[in-house]
Structure formats: C-alpha cells, structure tokens
DONUDREN-132221 format. One record per residue (C-alpha): y, x, z negated; residue number from 1. Coordinates in nm, 4 decimals, always signed. Layout:
# residues N
+----------+----------+----------+------+
:       c2 :       c1 :       c3 : guza :
+----------+----------+----------+------+
:        Y :        X :        Z :  NUM :
...
+----------+----------+----------+------+
# end
This chain:
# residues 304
+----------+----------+----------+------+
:       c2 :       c1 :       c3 : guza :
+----------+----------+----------+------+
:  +1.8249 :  -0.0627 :  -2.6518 :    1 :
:  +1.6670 :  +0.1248 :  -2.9156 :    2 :
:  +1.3644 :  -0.0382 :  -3.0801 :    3 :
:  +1.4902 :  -0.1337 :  -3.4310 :    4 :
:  +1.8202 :  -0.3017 :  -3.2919 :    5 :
:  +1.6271 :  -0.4800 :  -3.0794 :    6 :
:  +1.4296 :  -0.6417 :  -3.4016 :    7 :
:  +1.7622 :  -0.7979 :  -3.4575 :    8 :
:  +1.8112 :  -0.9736 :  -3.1402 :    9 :
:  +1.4808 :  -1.0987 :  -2.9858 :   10 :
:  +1.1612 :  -1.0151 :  -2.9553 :   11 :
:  +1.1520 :  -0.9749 :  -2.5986 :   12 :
:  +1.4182 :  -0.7478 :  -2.6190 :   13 :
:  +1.1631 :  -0.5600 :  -2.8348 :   14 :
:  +0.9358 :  -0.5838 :  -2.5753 :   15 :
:  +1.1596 :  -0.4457 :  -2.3093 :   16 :
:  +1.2407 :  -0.1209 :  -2.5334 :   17 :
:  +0.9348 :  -0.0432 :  -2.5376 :   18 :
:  +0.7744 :  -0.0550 :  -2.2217 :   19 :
:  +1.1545 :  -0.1053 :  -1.9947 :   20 :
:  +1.1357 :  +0.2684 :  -1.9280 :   21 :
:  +1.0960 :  +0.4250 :  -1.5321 :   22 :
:  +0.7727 :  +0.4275 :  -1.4788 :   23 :
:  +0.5628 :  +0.3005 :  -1.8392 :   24 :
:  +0.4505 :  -0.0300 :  -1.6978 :   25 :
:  +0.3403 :  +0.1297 :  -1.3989 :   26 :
:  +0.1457 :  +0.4035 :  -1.6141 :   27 :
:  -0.0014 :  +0.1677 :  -1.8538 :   28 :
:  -0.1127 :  -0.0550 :  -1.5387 :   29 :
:  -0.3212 :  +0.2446 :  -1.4258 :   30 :
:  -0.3963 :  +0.2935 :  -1.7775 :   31 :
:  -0.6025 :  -0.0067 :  -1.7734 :   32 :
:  -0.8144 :  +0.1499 :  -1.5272 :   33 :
:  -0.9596 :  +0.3468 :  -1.8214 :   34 :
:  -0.8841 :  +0.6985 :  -1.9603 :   35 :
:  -0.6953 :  +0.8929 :  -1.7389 :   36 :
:  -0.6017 :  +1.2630 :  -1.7225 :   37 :
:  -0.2384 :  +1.4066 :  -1.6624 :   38 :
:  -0.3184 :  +1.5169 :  -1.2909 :   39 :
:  -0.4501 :  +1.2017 :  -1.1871 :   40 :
:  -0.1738 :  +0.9997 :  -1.3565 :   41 :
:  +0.0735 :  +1.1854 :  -1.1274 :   42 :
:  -0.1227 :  +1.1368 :  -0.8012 :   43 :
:  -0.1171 :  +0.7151 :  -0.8896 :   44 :
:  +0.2627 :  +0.7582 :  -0.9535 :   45 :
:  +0.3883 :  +1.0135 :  -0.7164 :   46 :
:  +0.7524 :  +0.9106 :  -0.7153 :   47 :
:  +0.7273 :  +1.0296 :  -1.0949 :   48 :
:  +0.8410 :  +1.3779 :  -1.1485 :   49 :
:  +0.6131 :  +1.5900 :  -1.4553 :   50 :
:  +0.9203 :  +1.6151 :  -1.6184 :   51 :
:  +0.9989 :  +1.2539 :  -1.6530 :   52 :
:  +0.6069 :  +1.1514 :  -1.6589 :   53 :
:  +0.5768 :  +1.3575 :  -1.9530 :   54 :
:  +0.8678 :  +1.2025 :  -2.1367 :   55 :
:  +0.7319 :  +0.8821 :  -2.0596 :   56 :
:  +0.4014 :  +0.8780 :  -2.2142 :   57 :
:  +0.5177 :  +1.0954 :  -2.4644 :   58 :
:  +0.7513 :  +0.7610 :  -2.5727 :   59 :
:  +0.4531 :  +0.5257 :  -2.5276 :   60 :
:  +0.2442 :  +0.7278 :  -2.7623 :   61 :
:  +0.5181 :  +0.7667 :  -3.0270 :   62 :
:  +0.5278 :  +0.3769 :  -2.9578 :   63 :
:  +0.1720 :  +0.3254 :  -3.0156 :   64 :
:  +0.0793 :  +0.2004 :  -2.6608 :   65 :
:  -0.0659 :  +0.5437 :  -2.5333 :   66 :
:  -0.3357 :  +0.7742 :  -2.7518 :   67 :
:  -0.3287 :  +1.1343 :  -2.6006 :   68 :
:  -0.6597 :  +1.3284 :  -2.6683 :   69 :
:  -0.6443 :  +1.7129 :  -2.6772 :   70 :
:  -0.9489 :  +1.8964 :  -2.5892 :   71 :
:  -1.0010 :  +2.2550 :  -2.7094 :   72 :
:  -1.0096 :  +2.4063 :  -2.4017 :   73 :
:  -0.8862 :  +2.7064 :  -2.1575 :   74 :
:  -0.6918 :  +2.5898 :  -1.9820 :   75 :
:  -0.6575 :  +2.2286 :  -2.1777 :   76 :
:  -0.7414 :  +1.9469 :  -2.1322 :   77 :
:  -0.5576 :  +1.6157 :  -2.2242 :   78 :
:  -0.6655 :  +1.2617 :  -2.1505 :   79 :
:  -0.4708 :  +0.9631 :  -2.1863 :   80 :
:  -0.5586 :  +0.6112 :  -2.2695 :   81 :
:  -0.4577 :  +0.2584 :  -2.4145 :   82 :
:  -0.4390 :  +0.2020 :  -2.7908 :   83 :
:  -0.6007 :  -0.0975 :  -2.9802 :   84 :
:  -0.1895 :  -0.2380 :  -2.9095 :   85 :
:  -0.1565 :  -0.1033 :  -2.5589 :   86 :
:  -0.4736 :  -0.2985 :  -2.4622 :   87 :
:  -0.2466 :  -0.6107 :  -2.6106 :   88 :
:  -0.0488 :  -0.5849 :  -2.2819 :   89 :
:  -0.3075 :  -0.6351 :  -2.0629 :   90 :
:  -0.2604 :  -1.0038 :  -1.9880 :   91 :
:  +0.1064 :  -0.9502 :  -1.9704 :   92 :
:  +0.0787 :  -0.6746 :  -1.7184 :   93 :
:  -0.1676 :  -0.8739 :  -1.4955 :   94 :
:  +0.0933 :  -1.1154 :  -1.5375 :   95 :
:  +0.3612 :  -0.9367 :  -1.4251 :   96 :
:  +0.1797 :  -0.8272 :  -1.1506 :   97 :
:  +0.1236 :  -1.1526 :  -0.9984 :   98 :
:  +0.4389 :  -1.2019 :  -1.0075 :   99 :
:  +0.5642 :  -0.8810 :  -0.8592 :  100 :
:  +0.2882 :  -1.0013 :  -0.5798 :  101 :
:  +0.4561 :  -1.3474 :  -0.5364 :  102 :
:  +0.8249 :  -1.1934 :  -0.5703 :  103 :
:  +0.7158 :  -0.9666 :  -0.2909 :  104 :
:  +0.5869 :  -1.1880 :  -0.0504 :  105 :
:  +0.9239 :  -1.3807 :  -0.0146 :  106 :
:  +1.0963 :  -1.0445 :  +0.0257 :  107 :
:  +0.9244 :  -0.8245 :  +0.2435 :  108 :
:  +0.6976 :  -0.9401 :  +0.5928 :  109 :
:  +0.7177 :  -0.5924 :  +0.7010 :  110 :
:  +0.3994 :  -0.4576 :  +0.6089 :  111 :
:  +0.0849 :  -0.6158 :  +0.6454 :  112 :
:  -0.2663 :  -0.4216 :  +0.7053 :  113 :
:  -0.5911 :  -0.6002 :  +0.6714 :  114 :
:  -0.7933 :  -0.4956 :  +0.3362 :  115 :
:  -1.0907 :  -0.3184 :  +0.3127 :  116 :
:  -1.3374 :  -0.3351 :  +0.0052 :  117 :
:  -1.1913 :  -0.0251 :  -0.1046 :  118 :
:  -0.8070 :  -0.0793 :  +0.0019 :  119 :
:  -0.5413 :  -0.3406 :  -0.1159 :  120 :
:  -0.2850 :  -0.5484 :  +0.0652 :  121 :
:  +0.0875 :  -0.6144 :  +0.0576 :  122 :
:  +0.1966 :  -0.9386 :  +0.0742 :  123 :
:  +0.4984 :  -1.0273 :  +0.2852 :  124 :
:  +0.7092 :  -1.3851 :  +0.3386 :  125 :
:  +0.9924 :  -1.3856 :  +0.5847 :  126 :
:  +0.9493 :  -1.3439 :  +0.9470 :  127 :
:  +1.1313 :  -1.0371 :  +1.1027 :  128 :
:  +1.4633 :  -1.1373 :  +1.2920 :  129 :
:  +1.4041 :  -0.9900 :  +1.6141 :  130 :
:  +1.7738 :  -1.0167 :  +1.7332 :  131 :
:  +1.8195 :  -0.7525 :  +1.4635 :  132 :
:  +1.6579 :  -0.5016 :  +1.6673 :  133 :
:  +1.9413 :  -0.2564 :  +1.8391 :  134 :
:  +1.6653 :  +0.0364 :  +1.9496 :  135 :
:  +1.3121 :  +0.0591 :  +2.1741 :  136 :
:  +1.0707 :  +0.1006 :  +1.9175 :  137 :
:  +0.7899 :  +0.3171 :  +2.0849 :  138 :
:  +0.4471 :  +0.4130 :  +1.9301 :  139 :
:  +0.2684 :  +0.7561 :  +1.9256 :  140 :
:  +0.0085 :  +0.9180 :  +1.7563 :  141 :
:  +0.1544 :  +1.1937 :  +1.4757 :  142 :
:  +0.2742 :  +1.5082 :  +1.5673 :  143 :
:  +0.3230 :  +1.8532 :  +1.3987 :  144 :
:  +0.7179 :  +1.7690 :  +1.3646 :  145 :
:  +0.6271 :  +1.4419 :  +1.1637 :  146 :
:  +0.4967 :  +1.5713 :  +0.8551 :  147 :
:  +0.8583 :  +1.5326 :  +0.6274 :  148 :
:  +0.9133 :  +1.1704 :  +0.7433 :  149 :
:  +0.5470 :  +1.0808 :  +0.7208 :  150 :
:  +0.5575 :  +1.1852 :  +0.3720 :  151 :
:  +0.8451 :  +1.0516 :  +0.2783 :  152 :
:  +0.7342 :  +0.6824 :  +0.4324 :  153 :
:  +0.3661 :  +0.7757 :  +0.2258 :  154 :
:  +0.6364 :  +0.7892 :  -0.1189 :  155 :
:  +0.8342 :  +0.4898 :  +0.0077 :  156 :
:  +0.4784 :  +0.2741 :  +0.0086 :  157 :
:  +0.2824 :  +0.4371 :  -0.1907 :  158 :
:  +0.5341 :  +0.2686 :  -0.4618 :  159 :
:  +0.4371 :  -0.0875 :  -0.3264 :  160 :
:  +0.0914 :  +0.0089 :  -0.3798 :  161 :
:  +0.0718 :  +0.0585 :  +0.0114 :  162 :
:  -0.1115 :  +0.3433 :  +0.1662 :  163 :
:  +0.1316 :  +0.4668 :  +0.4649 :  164 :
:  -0.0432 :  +0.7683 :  +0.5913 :  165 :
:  -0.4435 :  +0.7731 :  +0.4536 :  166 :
:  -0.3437 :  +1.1286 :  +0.4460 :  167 :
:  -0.5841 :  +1.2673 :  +0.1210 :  168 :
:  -0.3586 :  +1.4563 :  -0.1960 :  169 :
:  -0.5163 :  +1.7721 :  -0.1521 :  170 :
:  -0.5192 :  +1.7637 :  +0.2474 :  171 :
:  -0.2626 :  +1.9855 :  +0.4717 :  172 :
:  -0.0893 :  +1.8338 :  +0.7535 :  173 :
:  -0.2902 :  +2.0223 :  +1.0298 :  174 :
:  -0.5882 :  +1.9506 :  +0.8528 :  175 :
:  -0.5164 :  +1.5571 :  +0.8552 :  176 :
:  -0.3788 :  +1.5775 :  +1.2171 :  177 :
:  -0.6832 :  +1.6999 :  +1.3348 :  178 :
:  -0.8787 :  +1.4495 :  +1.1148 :  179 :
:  -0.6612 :  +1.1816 :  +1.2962 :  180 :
:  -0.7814 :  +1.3189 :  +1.6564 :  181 :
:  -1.1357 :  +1.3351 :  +1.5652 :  182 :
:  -1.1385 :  +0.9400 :  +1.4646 :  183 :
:  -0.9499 :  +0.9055 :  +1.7165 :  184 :
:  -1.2293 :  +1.0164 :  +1.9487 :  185 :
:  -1.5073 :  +0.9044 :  +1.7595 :  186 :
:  -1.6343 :  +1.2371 :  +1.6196 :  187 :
:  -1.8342 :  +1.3120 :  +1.3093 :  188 :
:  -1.7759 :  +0.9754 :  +1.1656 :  189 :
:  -1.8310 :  +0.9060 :  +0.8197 :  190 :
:  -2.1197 :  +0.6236 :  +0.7596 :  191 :
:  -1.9575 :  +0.2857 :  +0.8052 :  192 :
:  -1.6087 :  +0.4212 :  +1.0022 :  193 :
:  -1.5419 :  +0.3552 :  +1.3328 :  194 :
:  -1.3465 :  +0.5172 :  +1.6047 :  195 :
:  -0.9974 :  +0.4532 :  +1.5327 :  196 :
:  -0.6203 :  +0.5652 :  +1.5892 :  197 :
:  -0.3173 :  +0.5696 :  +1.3974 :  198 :
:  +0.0236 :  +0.5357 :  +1.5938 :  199 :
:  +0.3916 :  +0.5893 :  +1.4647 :  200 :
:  +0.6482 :  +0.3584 :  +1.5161 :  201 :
:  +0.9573 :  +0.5697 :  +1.6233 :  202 :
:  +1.3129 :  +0.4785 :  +1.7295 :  203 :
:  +1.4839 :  +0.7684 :  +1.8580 :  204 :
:  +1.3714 :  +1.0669 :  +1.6259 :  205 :
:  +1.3313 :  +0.8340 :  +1.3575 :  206 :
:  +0.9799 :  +0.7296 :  +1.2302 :  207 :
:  +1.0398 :  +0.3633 :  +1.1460 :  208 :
:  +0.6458 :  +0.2375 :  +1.0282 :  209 :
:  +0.3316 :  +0.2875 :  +1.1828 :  210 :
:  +0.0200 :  +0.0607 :  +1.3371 :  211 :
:  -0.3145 :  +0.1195 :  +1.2831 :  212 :
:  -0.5833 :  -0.0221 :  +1.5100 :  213 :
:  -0.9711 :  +0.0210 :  +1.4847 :  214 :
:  -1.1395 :  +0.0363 :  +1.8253 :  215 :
:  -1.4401 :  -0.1797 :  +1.7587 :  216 :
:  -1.5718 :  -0.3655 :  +1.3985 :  217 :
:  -1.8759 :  -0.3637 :  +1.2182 :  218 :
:  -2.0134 :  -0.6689 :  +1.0633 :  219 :
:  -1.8192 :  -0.5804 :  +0.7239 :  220 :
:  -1.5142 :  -0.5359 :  +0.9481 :  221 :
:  -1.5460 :  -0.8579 :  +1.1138 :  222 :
:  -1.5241 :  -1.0238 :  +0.7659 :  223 :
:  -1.2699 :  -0.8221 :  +0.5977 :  224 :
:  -1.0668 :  -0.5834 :  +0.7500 :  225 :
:  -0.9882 :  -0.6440 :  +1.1014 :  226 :
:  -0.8632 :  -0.4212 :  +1.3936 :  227 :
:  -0.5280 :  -0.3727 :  +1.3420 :  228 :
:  -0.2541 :  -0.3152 :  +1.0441 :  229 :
:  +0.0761 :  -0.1839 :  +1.0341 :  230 :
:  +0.3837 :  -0.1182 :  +0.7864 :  231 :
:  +0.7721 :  -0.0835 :  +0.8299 :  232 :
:  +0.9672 :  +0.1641 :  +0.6021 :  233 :
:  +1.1463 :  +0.0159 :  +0.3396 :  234 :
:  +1.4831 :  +0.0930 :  +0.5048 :  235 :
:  +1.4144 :  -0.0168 :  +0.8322 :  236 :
:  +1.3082 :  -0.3718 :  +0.7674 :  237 :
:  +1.4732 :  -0.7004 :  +0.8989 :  238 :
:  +1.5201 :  -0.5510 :  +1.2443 :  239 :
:  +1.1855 :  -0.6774 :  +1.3783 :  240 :
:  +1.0163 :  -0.3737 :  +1.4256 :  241 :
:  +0.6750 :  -0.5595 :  +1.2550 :  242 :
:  +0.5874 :  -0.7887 :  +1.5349 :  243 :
:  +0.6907 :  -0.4835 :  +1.7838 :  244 :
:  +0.4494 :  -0.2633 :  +1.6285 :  245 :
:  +0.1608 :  -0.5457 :  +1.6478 :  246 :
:  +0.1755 :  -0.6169 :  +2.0110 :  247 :
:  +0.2283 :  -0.2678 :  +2.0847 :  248 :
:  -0.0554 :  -0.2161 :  +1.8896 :  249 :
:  -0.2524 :  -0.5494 :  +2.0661 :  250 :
:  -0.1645 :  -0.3380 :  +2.3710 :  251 :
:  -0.3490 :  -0.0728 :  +2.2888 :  252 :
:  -0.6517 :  -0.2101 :  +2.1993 :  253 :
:  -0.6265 :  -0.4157 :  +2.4800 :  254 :
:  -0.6594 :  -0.0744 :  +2.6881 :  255 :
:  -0.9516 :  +0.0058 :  +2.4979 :  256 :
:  -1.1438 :  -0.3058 :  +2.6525 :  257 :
:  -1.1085 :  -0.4811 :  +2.3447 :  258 :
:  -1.1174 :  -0.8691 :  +2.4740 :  259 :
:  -1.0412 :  -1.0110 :  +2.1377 :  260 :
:  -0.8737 :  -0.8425 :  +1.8522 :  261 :
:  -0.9252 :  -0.9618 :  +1.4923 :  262 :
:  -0.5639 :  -0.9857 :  +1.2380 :  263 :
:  -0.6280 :  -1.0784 :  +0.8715 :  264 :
:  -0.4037 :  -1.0966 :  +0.5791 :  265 :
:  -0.3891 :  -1.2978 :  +0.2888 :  266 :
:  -0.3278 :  -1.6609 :  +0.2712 :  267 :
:  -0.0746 :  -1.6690 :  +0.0755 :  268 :
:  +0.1426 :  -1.4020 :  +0.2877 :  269 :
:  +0.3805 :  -1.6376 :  +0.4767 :  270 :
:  +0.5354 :  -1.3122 :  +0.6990 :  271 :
:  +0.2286 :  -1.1660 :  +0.8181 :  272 :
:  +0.1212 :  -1.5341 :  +0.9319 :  273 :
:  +0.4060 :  -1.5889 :  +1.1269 :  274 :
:  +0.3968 :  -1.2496 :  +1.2858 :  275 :
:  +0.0360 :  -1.2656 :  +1.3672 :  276 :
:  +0.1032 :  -1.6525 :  +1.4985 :  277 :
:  +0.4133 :  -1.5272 :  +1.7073 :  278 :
:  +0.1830 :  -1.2616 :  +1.8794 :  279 :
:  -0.0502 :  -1.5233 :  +1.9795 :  280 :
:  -0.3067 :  -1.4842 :  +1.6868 :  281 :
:  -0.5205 :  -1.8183 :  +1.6563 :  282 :
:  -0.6888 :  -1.8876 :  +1.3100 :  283 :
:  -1.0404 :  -1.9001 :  +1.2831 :  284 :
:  -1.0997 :  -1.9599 :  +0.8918 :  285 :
:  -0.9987 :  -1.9048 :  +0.5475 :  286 :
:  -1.2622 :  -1.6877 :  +0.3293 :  287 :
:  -1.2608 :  -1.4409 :  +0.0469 :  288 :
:  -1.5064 :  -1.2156 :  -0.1131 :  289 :
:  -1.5575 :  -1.2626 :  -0.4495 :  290 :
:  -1.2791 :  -1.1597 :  -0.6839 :  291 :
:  -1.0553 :  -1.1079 :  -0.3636 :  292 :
:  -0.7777 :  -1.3472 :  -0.2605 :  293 :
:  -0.8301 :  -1.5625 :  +0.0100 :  294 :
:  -0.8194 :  -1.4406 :  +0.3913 :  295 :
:  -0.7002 :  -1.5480 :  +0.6863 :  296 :
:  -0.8827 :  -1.4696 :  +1.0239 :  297 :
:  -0.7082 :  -1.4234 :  +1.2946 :  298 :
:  -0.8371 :  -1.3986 :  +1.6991 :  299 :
:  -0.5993 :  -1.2634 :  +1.9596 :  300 :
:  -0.6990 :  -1.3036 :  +2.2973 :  301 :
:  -0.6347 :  -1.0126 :  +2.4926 :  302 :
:  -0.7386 :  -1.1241 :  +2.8108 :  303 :
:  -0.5359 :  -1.2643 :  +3.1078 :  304 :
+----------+----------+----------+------+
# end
C-alpha cells in the first residue's frame, strides 16, 4: 500500500509500507550493526539478488530510514547506514526479533547446534515424528559431488540466521573440502580449535542436514559450545531425521573414545531438549554468559 494511502487508514499500515518490503527489515537489522558497505550487505543477505537489494535500500533512503554516503573514489565507494528515523526502529526490530525467535521455536526442532562466543543458535520446539521417516538416513563427510546441495542448504539457513556449511564467502569448494580434512585430522589448527568433523546427512542422493561433532573440548567448550550440533533442511523436516543425525553423530564420537559427549542448546528451545533427552542426554545445569540466553548442559554417556 503506498505510503500516503496508508496515512488514511492506520498508522501501522504506515509502518508496514515502509519497511513491509522483501528484505528491508532484514537490511536495517544488519544496519544496526553500524555502517555497512554494499558488498557486505549482500554477503548478510545472500538470498537477496543486487538487483532487488538495490531497489530496496534505494526505497528506504527515499523513505528516510537509510542515508547512502558516496565517496569520491575509483572505483566508488558507497556506505550505508541508519538515519536519525531509522535508528527509531531499533526497539521495534529487536522486538520483532524476539518474536521471530519465539515463533520459531514452536515451529522448527530441526536444527539445533551448540553456540560459540562468536556463533548464534536456532531455536526449535516440536519434537521430530520419527514414524515420518520413510528412508535410512546415513552420514558422511562432504564430497566433491556435494557442492550444489551444500550450497543450496548454506541459502536455506543462512536465512534463519543458521550457518549450514562454515564454508567462508570467498572460499572454493576444494579449498573448504580440504580445510574440512585437515580439522578433521587435527592439522594446523587455528589457536583455540580443536580436531573436528563435519558429516552430511544423506537419504539416497539427497543431502537432507548435516551433524557436526568436535572430537575433544577445551575449557571454553565445556561451558559453551559442546561436541556436537546438527541442522535439517528446511524441506526435509518432520520426518525425524534430527534425532537420527544426533545419535549417528553420538556414534561417532563414541568411536573416537569419547566416554561422555556434551549437547547444549538454549533453555528455552523445547525441540532440541526433547531430542537431546530422547538420545539419552542427562542435564547437568542451566548457565549463560553474560548477555547470552540461558544454556542447557547436556552429558551423554557413551559408554556400555
């Protein structure tokens, strides 16, 4: 609804002209990050084509929400940020997001990895209905073949503010498969990582989610983080493939020699705490770091 006929019927409607176009809340959300430039604005929103990224903050600056800055250089340089009236939105957006948070976790327990300091979570409600499941689901570390569905379930996720792959923008697929194998193994490790392996969750040909599983914790892991995290696609959720991928994943580390695997998630994520309690997980405590939600801690016994 355009802006001025929208004066004339509520001022929520106004509201919803303005920032109701694909992709502007998610822009000015990222936005309030500080000043961003065009480049990074389409790596944060990467289901956004230019074309229609450019129309959008085009309409948020003719709006007054969005100032673009023009630098006079070769080649040129624009920045983007929040106006005196974009900033306005702030509390609404953090709003919103909450909300989107608490939405989520009654809709989706398919994805669930534990945080780092540097990584968010997804929050997930429902348990998966195993008698939904019609295939095997099998795990397997990433292979050449992979790289189209990978990055197509890394563009599924990456739009619930999940990280699928931890595949880096600028880094080709033989170039992360061979980063995979060398964590894998344990070699040239940055500082604070630890040997680790990511596994695919396949039916068939079809890469359904993946599992992630650390082979042994630091002290920082041990209180946030965990071993193991995983992630369904989108489009193959409700068929129980979750709590597959976990004790497939338990499995593994199990192999390893790991006697006792830690599982977080957040408290407030009702599906990841029944799938973690369904694969035996037994809760240790409730923390949180400052300015974090509160964690659960989870111990699976892997022995016997």
């Amino acid at each position: 609804m355009p802006v001025q006929r929208a004066m004339e019927v509520c001022p929520v409607e106004v509201a919803v002209s303005i920032v109701g176009g694909t992709w502007k809340l998610t822009v000015i959300k990222h936005l309030m990050e500080g000043t961003q430039r065009f480049g990074e604005l389409s790596r944060m929103v990467p289901l956004a084509n230019r074309k229609t990224l450019t129309r959008q903050l085009r309409e948020l600056e003719e709006d007054g929400v969005v100032h673009r800055e023009i630098y006079p250089e070769v080649p040129p340089k624009v920045e983007y940020s929040l106006t005196a009236l974009g900033q306005e939105l702030v509390s609404v957006i953090e709003a919103m997001n909450t909300w989107g948070s608490h939405y989520s976790s009654h809709q989706n327990s398919d994805t669930a990895d534990p945080p780092t300091p540097q990584r968010r979570s997804l929050s997930a409600d429902r348990p998966p209905q195993e008698d939904h499941m019609t295939e095997t689901l099998q795990i397997r570390m990433p292979l050449p073949a992979d790289e189209e569905q990978v990055r197509a379930a890394q563009a599924e996720l990456a739009a619930e503010d999940f990280d699928f792959s931890f595949q880096k923008p600028e880094q080709s697929w033989e170039d992360y498969l061979e980063g995979l194998r060398r964590e894998h193994e344990g070699v040239d490790l940055a500082p604070g990582r630890v040997p680790a392996t990511m596994f695919l969750g396949t039916v068939g040909e079809e890469v359904v989610g993946r599992v992630h599983i650390r082979h042994e914790l630091t002290p920082t892991l041990r209180e946030m983080g965990g071993h193991i995290g995983y992630a369904v696609r989108p489009q193959h959720r409700r068929r129980g493939y979750a709590t597959q991928m976990l004790r497939l994943g338990l499995q593994k580390l199990r192999e390893l020699g790991v006697e006792q695997a830690l599982v977080t998630c957040e408290d407030t994520n009702l599906g990841s705490i029944r799938t973690i309690e369904a694969c035996g997980g037994v809760l240790e405590d409730i923390a949180g770091q400052p300015g974090t939600a509160p964690m659960r801690r989870y111990w699976v016994d892997l022995v016997g």
